[in-house]
TIVO-2410 file (N, C-alpha, C; in nm, 3 decimals):
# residues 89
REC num residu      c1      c2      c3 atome chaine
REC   1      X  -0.836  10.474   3.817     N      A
REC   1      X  -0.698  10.433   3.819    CA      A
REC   1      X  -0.693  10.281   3.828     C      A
REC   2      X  -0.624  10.218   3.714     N      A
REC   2      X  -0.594  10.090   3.762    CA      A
REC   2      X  -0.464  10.050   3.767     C      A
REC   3      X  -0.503   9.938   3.872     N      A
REC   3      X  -0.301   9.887   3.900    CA      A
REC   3      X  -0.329   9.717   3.853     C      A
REC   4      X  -0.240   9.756   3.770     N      A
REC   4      X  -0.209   9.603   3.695    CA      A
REC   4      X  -0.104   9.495   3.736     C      A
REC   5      X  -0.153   9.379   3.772     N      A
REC   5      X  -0.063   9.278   3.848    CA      A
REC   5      X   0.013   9.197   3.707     C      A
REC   6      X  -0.048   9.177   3.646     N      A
REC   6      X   0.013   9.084   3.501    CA      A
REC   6      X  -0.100   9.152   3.400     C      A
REC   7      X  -0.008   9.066   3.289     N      A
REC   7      X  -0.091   9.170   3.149    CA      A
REC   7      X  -0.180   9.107   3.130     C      A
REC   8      X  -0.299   9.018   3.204     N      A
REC   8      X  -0.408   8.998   3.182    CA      A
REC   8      X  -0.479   9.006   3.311     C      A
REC   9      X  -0.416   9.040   3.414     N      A
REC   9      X  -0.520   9.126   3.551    CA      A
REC   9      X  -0.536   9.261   3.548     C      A
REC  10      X  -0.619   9.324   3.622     N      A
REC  10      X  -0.603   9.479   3.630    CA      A
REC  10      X  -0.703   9.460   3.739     C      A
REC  11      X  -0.687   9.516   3.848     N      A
REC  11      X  -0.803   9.575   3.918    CA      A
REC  11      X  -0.828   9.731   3.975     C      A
REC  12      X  -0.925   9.737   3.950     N      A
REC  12      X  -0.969   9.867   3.985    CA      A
REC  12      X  -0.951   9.944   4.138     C      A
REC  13      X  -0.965  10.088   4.197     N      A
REC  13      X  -0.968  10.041   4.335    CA      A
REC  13      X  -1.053  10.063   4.397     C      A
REC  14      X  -1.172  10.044   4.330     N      A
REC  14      X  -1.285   9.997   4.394    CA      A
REC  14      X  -1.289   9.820   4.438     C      A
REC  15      X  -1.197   9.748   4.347     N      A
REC  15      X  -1.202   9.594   4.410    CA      A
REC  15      X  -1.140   9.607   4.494     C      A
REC  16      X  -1.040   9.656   4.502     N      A
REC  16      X  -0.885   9.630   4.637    CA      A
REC  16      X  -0.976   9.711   4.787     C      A
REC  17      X  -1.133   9.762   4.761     N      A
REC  17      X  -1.180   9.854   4.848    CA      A
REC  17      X  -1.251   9.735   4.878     C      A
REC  18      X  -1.303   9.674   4.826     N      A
REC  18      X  -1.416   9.542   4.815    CA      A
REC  18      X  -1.325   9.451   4.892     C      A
REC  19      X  -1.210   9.367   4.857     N      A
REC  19      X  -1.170   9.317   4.913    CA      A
REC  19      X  -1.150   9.323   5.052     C      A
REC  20      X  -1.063   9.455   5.084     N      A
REC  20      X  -1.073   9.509   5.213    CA      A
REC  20      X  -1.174   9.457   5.304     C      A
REC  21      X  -1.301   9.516   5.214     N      A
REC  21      X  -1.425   9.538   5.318    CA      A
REC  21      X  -1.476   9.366   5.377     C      A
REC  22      X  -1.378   9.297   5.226     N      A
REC  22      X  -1.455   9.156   5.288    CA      A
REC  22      X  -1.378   9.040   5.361     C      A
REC  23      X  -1.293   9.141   5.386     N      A
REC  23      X  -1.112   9.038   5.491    CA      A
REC  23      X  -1.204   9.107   5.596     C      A
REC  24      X  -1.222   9.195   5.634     N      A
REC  24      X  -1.284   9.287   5.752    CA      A
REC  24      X  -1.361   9.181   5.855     C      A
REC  25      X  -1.490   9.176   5.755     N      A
REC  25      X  -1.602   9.115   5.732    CA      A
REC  25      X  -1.529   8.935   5.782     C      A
REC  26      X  -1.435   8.901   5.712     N      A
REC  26      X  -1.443   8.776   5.745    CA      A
REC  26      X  -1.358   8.755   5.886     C      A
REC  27      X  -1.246   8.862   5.939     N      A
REC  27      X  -1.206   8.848   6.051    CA      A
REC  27      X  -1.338   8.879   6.179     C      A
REC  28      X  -1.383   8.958   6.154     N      A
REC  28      X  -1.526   8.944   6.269    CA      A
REC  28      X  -1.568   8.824   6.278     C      A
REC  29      X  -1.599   8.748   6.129     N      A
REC  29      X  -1.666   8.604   6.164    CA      A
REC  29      X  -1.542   8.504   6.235     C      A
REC  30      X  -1.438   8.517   6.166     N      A
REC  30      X  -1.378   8.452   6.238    CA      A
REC  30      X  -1.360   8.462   6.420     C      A
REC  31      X  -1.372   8.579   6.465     N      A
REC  31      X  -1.389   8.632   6.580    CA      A
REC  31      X  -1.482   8.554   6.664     C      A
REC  32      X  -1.605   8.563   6.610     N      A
REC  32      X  -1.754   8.511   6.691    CA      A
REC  32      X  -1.709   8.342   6.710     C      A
REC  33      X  -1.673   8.297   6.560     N      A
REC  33      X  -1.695   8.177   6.555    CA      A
REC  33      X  -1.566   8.094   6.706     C      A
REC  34      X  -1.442   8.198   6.711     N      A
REC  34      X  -1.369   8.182   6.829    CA      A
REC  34      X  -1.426   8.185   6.946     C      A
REC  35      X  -1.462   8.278   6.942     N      A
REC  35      X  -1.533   8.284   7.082    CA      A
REC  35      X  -1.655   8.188   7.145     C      A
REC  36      X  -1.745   8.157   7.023     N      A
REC  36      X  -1.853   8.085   7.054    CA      A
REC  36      X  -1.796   7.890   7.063     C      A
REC  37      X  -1.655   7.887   7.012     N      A
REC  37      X  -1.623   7.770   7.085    CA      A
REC  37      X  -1.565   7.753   7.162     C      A
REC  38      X  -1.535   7.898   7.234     N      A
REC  38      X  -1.437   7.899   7.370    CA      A
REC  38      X  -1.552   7.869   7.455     C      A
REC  39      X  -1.656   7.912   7.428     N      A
REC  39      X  -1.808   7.928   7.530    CA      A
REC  39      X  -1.797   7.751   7.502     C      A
REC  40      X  -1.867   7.693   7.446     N      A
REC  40      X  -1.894   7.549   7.402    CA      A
REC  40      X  -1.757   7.495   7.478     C      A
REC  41      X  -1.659   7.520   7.448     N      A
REC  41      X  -1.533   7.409   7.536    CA      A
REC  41      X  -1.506   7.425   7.677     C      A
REC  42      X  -1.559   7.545   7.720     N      A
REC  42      X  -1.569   7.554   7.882    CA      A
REC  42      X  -1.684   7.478   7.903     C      A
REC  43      X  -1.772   7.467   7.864     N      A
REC  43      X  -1.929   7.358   7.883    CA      A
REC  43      X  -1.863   7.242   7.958     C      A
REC  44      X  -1.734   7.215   7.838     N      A
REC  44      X  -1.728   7.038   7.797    CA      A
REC  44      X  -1.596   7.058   7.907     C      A
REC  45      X  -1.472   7.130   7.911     N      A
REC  45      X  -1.412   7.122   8.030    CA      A
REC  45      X  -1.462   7.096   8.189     C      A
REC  46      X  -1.563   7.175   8.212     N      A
REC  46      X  -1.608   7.181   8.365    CA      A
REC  46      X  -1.681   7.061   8.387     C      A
REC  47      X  -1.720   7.001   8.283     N      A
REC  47      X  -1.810   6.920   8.275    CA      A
REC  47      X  -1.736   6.746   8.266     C      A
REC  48      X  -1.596   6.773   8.213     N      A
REC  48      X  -1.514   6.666   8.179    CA      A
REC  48      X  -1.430   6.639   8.322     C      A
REC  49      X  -1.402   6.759   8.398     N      A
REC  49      X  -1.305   6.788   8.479    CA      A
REC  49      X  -1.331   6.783   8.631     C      A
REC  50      X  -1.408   6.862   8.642     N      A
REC  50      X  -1.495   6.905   8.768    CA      A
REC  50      X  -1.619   6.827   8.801     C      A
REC  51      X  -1.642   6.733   8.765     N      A
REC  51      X  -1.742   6.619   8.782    CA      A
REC  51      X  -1.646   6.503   8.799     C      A
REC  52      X  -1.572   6.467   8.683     N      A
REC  52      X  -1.488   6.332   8.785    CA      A
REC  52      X  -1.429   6.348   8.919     C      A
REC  53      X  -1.308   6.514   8.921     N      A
REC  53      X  -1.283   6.494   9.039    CA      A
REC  53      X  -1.327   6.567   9.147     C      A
REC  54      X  -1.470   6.538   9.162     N      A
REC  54      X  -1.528   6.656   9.245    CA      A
REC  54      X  -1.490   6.797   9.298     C      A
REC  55      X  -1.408   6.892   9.187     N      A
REC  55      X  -1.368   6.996   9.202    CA      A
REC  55      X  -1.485   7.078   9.184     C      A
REC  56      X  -1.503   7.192   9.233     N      A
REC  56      X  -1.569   7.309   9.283    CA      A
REC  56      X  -1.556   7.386   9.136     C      A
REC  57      X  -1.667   7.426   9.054     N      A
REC  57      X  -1.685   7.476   8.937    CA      A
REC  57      X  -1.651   7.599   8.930     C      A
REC  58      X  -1.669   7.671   9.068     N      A
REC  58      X  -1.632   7.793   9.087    CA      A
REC  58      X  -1.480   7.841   9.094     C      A
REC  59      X  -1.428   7.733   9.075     N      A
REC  59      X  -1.272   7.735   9.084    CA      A
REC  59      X  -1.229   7.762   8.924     C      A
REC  60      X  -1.363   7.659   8.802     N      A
REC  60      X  -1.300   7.689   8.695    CA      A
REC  60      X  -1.319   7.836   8.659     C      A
REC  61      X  -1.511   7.874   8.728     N      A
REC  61      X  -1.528   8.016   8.695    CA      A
REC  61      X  -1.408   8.123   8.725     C      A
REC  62      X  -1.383   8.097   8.879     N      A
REC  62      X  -1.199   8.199   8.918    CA      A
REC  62      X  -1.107   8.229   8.805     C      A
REC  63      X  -1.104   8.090   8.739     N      A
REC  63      X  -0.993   8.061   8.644    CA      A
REC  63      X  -1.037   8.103   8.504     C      A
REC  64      X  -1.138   8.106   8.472     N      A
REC  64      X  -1.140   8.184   8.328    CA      A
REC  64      X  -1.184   8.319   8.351     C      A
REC  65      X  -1.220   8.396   8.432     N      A
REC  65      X  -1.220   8.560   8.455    CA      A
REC  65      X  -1.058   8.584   8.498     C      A
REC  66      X  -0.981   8.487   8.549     N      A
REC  66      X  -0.847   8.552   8.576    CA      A
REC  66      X  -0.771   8.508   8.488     C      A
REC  67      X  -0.784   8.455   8.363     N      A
REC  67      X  -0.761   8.434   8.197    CA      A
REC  67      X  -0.786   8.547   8.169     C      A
REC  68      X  -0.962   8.574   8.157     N      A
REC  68      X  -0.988   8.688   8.087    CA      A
REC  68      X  -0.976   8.851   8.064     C      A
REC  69      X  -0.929   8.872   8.200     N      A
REC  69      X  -0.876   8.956   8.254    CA      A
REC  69      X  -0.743   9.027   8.172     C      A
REC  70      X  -0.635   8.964   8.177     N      A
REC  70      X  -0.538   9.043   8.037    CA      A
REC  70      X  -0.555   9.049   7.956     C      A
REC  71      X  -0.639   8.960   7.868     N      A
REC  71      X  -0.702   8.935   7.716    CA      A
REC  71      X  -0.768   9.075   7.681     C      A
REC  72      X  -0.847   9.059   7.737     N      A
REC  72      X  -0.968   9.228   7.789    CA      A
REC  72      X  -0.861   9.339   7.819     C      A
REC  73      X  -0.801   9.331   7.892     N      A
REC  73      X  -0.703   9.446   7.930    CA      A
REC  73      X  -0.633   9.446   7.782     C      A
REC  74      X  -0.562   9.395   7.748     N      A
REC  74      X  -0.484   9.436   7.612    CA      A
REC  74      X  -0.579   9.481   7.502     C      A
REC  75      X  -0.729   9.419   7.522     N      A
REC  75      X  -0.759   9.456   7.362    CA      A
REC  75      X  -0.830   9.633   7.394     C      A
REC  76      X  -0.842   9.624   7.543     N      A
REC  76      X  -0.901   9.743   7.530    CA      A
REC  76      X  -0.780   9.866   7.530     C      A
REC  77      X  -0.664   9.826   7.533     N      A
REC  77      X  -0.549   9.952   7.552    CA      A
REC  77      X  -0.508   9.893   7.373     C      A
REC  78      X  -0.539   9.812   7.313     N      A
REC  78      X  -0.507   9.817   7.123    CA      A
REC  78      X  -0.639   9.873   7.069     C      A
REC  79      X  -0.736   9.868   7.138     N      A
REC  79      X  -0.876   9.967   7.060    CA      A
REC  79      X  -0.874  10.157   7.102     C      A
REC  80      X  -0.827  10.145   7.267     N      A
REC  80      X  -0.880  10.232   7.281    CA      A
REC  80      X  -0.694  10.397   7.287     C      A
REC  81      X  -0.617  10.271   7.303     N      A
REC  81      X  -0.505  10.350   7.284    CA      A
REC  81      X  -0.425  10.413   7.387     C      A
REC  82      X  -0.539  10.389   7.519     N      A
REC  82      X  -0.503  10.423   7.665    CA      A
REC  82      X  -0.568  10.342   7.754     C      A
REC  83      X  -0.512  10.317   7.881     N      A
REC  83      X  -0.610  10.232   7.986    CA      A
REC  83      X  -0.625  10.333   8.110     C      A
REC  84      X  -0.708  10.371   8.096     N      A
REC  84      X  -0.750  10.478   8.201    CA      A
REC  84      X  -0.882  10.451   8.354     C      A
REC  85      X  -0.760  10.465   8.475     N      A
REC  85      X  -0.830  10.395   8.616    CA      A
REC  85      X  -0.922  10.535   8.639     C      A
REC  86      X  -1.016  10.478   8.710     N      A
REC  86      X  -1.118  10.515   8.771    CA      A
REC  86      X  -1.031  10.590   8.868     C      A
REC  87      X  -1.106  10.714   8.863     N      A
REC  87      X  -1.041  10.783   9.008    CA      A
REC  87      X  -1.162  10.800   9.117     C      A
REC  88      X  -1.080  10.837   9.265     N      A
REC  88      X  -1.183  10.753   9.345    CA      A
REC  88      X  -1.232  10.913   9.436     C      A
REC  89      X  -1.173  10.996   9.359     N      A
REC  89      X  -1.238  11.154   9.435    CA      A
REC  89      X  -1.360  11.227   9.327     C      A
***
């Protein structure tokens, strides 16, 4: 089956499957590449911040687990579809 955009395109849907697979593919990279400069800019924050004014590093550590904390909470109730507590019996 093909679906034709103008009278000199046509693609098949095996491309529009290809494509797919490679937006996929490029949001993961885009993913890592986020993350691995969130890692790199906390380096250069604690390091910019917490050394001039002799603040306690462990204050920035507090502060990006209690960032990370809803971030994590939302993506795991948009992956997993429920957020389900530990029960304690």
């Amino acid at each position: 089956m093909r679906v034709s955009l103008r009278a000199t395109q046509s693609f098949s849907l095996h491309d529009v499957a290809l494509f797919f697979k490679m937006a996929a593919q490029l949001r993961v990279w885009c993913a890592l590449v986020t993350a691995q400069l969130g890692f790199g800019a906390y380096g250069v924050i604690v390091t910019k911040f917490a050394k001039d004014s002799n603040a306690d590093p462990l204050v920035f550590c507090l502060l990006r687990d209690t960032g990370a904390f809803p971030v994590m909470l939302l993506t795991a109730f948009l992956v997993e579809g429920k957020v389900s507590m530990p029960s304690l019996r």
